[in-house]
PDB file of N, H, CA, C and O in Angstrom:
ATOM      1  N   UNK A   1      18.294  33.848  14.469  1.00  0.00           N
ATOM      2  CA  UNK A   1      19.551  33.489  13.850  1.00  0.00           C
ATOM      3  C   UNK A   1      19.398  32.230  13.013  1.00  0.00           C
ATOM      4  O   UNK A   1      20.237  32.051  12.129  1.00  0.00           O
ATOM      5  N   UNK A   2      18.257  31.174  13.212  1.00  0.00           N
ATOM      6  H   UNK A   2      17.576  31.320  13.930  1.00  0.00           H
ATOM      7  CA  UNK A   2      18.348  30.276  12.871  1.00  0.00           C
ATOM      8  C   UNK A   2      17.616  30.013  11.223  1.00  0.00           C
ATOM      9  O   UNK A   2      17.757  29.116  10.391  1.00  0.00           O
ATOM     10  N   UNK A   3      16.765  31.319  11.264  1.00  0.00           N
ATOM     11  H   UNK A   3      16.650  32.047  11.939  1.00  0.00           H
ATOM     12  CA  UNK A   3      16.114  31.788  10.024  1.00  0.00           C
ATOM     13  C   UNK A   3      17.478  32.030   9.259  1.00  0.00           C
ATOM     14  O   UNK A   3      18.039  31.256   8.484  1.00  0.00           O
ATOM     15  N   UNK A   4      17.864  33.258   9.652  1.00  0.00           N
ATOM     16  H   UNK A   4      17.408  33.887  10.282  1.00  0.00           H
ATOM     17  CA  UNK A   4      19.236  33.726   8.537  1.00  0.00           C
ATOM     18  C   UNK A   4      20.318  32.737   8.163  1.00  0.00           C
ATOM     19  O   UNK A   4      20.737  32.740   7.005  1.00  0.00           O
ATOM     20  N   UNK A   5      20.748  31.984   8.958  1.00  0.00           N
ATOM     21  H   UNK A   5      20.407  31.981   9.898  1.00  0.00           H
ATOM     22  CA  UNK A   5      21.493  31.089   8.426  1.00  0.00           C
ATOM     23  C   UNK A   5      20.483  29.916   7.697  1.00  0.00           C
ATOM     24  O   UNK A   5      21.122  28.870   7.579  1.00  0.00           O
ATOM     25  N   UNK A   6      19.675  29.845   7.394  1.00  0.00           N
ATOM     26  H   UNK A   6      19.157  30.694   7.490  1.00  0.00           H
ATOM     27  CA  UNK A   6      18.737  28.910   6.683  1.00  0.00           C
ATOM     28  C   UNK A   6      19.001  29.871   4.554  1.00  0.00           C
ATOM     29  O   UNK A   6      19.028  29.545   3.367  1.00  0.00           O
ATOM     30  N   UNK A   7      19.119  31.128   5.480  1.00  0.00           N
ATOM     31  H   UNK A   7      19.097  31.393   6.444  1.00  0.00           H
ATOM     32  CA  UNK A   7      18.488  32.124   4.345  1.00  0.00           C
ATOM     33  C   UNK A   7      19.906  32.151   3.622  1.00  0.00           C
ATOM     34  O   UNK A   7      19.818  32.007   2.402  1.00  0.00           O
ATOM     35  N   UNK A   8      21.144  32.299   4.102  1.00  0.00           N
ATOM     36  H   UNK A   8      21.216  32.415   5.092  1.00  0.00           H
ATOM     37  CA  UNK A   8      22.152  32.045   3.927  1.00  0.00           C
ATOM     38  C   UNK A   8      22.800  30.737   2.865  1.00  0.00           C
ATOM     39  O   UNK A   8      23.125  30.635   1.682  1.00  0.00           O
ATOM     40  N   UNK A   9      22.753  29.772   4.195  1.00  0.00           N
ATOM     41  H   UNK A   9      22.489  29.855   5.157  1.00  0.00           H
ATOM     42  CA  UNK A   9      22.366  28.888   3.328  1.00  0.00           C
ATOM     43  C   UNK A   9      21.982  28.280   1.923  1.00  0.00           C
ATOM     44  O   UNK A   9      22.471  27.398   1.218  1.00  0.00           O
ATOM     45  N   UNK A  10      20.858  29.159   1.813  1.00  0.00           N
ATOM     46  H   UNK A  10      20.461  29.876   2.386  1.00  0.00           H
ATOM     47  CA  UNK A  10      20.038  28.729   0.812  1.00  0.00           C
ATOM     48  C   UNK A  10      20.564  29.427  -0.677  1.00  0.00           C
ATOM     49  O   UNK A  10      20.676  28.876  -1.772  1.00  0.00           O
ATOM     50  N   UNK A  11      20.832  30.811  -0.299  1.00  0.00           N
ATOM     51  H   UNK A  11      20.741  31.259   0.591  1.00  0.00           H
ATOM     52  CA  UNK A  11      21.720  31.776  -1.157  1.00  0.00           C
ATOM     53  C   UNK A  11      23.202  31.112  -1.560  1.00  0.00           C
ATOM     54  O   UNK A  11      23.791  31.111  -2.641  1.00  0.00           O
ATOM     55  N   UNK A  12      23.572  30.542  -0.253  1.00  0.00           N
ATOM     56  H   UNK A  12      23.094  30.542   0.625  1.00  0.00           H
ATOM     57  CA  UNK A  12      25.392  30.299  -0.859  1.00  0.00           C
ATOM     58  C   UNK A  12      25.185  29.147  -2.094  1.00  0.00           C
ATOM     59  O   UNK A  12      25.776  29.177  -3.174  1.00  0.00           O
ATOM     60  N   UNK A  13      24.050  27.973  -1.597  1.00  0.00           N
ATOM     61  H   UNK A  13      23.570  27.949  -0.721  1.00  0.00           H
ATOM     62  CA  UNK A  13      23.796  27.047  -2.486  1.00  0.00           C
ATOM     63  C   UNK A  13      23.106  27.260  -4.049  1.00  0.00           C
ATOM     64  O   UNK A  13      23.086  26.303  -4.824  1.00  0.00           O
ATOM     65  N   UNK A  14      22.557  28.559  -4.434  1.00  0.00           N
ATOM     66  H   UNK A  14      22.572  29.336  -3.805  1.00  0.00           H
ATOM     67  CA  UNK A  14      22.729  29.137  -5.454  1.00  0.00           C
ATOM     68  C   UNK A  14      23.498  29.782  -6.331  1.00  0.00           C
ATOM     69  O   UNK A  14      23.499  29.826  -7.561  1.00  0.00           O
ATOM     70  N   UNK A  15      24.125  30.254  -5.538  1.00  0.00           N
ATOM     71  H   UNK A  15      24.124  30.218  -4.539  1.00  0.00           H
ATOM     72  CA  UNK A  15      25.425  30.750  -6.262  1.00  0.00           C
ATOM     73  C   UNK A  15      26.326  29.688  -6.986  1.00  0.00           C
ATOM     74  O   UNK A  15      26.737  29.566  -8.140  1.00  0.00           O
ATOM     75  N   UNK A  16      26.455  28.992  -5.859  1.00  0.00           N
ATOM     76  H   UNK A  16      26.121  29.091  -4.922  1.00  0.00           H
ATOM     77  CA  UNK A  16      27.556  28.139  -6.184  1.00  0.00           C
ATOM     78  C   UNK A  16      26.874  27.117  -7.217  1.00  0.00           C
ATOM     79  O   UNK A  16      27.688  26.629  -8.000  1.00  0.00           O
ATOM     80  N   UNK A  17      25.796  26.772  -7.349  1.00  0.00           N
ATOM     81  H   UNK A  17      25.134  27.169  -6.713  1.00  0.00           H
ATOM     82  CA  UNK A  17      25.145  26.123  -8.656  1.00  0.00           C
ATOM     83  C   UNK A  17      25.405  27.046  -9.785  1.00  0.00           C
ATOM     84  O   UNK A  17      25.857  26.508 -10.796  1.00  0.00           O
ATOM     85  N   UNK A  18      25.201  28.390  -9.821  1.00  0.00           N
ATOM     86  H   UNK A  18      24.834  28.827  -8.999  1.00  0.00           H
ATOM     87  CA  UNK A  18      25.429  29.464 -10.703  1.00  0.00           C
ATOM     88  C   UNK A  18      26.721  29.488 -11.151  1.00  0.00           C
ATOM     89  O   UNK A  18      26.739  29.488 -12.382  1.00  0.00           O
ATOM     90  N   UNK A  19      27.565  29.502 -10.767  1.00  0.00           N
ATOM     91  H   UNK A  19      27.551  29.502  -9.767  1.00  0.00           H
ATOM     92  CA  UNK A  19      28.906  29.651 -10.724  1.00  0.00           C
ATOM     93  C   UNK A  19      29.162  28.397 -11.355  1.00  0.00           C
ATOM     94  O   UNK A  19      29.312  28.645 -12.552  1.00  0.00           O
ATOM     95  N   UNK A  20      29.265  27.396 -11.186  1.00  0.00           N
ATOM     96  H   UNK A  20      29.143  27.194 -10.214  1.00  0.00           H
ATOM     97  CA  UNK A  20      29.376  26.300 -11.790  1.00  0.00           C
ATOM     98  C   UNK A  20      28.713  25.877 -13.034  1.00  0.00           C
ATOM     99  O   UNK A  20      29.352  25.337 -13.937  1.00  0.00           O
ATOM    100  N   UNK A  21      27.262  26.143 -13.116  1.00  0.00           N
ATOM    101  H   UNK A  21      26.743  26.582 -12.383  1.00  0.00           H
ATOM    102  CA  UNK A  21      26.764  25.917 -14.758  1.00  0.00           C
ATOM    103  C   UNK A  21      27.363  27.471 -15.669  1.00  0.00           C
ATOM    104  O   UNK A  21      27.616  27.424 -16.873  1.00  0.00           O
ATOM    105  N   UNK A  22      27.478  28.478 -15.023  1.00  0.00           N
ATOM    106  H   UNK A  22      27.272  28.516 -14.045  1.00  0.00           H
ATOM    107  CA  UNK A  22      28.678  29.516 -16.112  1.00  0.00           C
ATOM    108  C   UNK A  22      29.965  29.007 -16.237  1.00  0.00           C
ATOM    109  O   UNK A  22      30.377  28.869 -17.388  1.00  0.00           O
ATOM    110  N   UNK A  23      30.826  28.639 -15.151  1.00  0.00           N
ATOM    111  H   UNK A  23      30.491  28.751 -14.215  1.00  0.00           H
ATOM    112  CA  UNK A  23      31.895  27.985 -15.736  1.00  0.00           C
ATOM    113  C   UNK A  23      32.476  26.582 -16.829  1.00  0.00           C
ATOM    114  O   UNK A  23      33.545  26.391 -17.409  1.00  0.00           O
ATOM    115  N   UNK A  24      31.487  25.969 -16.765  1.00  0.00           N
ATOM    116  H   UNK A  24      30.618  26.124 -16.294  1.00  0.00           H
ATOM    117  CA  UNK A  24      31.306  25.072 -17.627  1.00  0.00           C
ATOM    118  C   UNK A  24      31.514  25.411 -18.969  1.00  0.00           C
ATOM    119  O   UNK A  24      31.387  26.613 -19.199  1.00  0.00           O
ATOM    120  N   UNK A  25      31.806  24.675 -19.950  1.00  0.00           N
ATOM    121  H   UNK A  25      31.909  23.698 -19.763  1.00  0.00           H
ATOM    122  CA  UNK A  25      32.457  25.412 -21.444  1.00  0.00           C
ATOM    123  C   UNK A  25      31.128  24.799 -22.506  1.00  0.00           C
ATOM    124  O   UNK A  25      30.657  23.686 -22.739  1.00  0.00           O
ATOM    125  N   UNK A  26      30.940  25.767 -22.826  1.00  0.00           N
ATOM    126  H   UNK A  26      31.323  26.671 -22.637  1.00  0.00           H
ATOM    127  CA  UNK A  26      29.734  25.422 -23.914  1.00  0.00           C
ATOM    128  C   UNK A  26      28.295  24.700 -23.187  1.00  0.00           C
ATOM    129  O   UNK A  26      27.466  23.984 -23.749  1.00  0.00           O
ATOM    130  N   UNK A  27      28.315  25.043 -22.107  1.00  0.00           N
ATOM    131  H   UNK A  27      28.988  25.625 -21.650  1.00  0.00           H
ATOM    132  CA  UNK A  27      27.511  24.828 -21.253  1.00  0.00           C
ATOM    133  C   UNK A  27      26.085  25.475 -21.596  1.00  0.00           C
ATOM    134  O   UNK A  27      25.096  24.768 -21.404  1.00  0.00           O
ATOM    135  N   UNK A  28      25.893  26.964 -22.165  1.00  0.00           N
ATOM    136  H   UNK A  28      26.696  27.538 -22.322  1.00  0.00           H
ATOM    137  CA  UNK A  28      24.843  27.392 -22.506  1.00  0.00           C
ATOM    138  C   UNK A  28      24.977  28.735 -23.302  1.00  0.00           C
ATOM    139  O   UNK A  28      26.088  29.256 -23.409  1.00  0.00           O
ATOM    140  N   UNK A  29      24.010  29.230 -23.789  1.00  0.00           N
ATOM    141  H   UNK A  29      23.108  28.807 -23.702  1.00  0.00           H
ATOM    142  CA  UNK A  29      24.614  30.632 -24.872  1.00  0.00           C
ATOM    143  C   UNK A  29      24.869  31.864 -23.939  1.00  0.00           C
ATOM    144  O   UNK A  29      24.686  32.031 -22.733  1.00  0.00           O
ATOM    145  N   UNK A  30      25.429  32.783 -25.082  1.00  0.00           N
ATOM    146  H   UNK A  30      25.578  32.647 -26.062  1.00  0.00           H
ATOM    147  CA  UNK A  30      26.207  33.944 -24.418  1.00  0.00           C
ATOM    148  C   UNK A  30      24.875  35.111 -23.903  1.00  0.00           C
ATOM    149  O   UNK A  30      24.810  36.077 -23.142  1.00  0.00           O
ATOM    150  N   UNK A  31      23.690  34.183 -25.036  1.00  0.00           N
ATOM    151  H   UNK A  31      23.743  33.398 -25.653  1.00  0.00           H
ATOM    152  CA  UNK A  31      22.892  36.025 -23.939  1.00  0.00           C
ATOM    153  C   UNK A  31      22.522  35.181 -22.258  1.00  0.00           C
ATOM    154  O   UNK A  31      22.431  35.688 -21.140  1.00  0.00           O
ATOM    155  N   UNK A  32      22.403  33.976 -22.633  1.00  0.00           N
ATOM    156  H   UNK A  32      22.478  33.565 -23.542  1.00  0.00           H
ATOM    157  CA  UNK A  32      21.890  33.151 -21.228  1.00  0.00           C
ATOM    158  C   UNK A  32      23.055  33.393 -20.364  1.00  0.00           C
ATOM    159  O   UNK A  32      22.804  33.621 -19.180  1.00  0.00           O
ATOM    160  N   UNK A  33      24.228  33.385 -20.723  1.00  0.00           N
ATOM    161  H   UNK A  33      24.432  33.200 -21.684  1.00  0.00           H
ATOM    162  CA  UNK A  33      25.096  33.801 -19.398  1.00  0.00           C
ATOM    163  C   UNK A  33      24.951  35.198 -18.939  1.00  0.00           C
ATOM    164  O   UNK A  33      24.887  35.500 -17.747  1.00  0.00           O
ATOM    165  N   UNK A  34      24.879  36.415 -20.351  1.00  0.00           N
ATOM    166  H   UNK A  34      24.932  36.169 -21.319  1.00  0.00           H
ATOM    167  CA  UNK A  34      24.914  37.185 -19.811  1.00  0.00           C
ATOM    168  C   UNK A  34      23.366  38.022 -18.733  1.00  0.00           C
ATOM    169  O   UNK A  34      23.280  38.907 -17.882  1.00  0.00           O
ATOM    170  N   UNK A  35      22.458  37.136 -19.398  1.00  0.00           N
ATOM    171  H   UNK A  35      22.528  36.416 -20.090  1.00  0.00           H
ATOM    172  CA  UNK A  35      21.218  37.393 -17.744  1.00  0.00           C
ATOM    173  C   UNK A  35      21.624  36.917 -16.559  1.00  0.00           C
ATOM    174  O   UNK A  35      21.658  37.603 -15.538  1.00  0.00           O
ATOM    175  N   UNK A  36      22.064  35.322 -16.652  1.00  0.00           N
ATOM    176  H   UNK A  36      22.037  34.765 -17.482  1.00  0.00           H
ATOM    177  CA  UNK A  36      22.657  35.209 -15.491  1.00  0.00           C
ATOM    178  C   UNK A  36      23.285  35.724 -14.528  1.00  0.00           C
ATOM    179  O   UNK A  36      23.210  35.362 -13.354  1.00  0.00           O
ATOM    180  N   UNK A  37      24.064  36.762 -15.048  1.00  0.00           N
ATOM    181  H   UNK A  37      24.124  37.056 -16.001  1.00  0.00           H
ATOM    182  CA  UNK A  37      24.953  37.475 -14.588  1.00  0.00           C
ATOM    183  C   UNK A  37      24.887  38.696 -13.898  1.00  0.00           C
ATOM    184  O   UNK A  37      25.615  39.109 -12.995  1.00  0.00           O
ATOM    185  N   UNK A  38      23.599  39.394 -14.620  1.00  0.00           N
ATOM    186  H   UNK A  38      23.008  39.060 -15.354  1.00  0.00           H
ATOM    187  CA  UNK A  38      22.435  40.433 -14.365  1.00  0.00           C
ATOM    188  C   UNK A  38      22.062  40.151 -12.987  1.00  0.00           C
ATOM    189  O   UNK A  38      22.226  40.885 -12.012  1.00  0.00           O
ATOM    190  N   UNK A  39      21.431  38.757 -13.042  1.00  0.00           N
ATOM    191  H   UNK A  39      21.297  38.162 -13.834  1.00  0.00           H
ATOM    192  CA  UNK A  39      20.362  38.641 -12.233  1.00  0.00           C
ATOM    193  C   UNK A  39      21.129  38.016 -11.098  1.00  0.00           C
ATOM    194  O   UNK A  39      20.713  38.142  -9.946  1.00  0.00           O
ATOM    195  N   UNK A  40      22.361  37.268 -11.401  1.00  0.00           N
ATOM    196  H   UNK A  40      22.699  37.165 -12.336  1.00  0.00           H
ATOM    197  CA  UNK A  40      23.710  37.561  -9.814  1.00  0.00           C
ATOM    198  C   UNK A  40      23.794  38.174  -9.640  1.00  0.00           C
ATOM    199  O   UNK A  40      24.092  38.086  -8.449  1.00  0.00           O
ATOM    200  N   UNK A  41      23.794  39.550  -9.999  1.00  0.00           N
ATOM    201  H   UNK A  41      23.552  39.622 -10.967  1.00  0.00           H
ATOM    202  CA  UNK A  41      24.498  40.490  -9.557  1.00  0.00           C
ATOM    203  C   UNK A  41      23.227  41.806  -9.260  1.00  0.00           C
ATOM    204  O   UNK A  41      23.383  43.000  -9.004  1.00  0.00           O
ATOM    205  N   UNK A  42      22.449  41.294  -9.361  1.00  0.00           N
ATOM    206  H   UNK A  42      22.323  40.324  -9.569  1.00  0.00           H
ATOM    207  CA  UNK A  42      20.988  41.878  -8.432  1.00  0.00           C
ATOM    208  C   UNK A  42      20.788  41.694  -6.913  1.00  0.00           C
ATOM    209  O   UNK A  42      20.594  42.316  -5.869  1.00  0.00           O
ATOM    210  N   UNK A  43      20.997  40.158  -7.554  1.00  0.00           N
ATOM    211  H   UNK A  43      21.155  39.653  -8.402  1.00  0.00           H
ATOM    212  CA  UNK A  43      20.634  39.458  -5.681  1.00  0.00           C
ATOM    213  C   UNK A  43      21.965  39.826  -4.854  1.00  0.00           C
ATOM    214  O   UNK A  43      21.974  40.083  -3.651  1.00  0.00           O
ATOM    215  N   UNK A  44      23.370  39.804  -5.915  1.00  0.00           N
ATOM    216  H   UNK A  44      23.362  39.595  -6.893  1.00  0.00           H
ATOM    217  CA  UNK A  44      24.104  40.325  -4.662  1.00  0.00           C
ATOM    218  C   UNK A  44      23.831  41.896  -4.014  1.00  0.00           C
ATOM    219  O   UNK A  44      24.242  42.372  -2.956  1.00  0.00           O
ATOM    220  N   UNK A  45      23.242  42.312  -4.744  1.00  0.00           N
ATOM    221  H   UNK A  45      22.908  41.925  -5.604  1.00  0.00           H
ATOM    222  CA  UNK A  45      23.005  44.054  -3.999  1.00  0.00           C
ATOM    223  C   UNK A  45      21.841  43.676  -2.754  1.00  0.00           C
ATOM    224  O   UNK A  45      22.024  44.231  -1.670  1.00  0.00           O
ATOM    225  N   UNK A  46      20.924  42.956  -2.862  1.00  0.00           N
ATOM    226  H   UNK A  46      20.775  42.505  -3.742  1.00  0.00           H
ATOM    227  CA  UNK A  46      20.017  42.489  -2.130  1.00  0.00           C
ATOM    228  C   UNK A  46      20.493  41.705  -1.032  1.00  0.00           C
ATOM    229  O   UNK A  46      19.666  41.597  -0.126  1.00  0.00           O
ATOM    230  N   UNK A  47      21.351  41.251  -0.889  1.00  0.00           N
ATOM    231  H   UNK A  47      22.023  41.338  -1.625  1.00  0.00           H
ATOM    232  CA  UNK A  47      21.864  39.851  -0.310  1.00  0.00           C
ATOM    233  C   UNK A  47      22.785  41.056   0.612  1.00  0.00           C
ATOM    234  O   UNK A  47      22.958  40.943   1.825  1.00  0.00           O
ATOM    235  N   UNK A  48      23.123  41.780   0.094  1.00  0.00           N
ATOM    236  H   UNK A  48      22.982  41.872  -0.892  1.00  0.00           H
ATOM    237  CA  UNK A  48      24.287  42.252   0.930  1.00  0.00           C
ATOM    238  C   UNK A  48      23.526  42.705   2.612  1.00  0.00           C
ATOM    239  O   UNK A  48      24.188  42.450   3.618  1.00  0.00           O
ATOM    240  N   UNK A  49      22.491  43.197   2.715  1.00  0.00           N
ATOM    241  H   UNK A  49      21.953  43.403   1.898  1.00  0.00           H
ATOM    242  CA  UNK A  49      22.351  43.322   4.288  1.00  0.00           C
ATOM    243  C   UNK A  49      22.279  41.712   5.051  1.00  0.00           C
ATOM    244  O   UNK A  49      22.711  41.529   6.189  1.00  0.00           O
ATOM    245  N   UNK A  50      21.729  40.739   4.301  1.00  0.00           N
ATOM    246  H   UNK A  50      21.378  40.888   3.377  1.00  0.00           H
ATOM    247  CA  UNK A  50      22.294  39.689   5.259  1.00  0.00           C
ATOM    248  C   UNK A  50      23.786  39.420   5.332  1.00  0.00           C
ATOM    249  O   UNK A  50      24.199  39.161   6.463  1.00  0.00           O
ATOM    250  N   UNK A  51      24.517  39.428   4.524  1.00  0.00           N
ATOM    251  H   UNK A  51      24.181  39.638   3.605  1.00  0.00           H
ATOM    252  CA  UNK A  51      26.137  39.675   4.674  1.00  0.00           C
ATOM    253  C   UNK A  51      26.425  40.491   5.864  1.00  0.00           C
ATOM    254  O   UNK A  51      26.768  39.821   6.838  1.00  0.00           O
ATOM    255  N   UNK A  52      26.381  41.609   6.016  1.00  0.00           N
ATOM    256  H   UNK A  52      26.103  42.153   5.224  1.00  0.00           H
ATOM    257  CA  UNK A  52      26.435  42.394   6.781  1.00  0.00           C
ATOM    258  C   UNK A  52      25.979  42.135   8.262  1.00  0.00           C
ATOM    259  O   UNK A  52      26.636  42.316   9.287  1.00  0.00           O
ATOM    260  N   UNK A  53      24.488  41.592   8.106  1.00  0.00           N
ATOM    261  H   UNK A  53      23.954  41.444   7.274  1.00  0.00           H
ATOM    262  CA  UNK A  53      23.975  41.136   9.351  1.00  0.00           C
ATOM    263  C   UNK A  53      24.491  40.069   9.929  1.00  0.00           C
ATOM    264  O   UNK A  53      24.340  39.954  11.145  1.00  0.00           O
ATOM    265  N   UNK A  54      25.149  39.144   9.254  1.00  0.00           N
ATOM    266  H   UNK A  54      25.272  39.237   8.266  1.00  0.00           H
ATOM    267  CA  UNK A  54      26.143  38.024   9.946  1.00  0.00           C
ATOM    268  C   UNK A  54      28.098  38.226  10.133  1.00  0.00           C
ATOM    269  O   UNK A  54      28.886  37.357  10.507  1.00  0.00           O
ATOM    270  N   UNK A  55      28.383  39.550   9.753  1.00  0.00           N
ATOM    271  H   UNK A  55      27.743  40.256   9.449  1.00  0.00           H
ATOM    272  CA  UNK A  55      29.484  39.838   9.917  1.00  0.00           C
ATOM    273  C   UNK A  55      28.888  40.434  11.587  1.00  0.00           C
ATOM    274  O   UNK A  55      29.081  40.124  12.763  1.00  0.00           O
ATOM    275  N   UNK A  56      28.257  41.224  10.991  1.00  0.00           N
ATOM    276  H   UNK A  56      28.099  41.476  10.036  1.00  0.00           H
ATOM    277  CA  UNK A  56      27.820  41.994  13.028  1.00  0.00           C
ATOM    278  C   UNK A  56      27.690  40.416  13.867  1.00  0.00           C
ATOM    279  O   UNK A  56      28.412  40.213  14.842  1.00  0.00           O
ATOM    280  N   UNK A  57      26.996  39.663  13.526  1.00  0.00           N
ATOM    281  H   UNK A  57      26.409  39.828  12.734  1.00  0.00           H
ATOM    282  CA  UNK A  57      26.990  38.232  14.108  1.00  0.00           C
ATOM    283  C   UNK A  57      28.297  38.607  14.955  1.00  0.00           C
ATOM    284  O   UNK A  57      28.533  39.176  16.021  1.00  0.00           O
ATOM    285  N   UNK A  58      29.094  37.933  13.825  1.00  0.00           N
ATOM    286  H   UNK A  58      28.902  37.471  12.959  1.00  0.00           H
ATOM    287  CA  UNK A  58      30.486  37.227  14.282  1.00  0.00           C
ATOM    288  C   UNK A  58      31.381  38.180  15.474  1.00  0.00           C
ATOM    289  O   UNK A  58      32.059  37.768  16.416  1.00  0.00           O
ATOM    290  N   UNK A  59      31.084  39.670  15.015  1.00  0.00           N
ATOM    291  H   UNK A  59      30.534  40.004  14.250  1.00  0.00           H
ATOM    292  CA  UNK A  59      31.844  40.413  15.823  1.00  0.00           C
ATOM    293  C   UNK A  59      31.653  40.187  17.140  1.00  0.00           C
ATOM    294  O   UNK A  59      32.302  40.817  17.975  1.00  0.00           O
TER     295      UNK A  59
END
């Protein structure tokens, strides 16, 4: 458990860097957001069995 929440962790603190340099205004160009966006939305398909594996956690 102490791995996954490391792994967790480590994921939420990307995002949320992600999320923040896209929201920013004129922050960077439109094809650079739009890989960004690609490549969020990769890791969330990937990411989703640890999601999952810490919802079973909680239950």
């Amino acid at each position: 458990m102490n791995n996954g929440f490391t792994k967790g962790l480590i994921i939420g603190g990307l995002i949320g860097a992600s999320v923040s340099m896209v929201m920013s205004p004129g922050g960077m160009k439109n094809r650079t957001r739009k890989k960004m966006m690609r490549t969020g939305r990769a890791m969330m398909r990937k990411s989703g069995n640890l999601i999952a594996d810490m919802i079973d956690v909680f239950r």
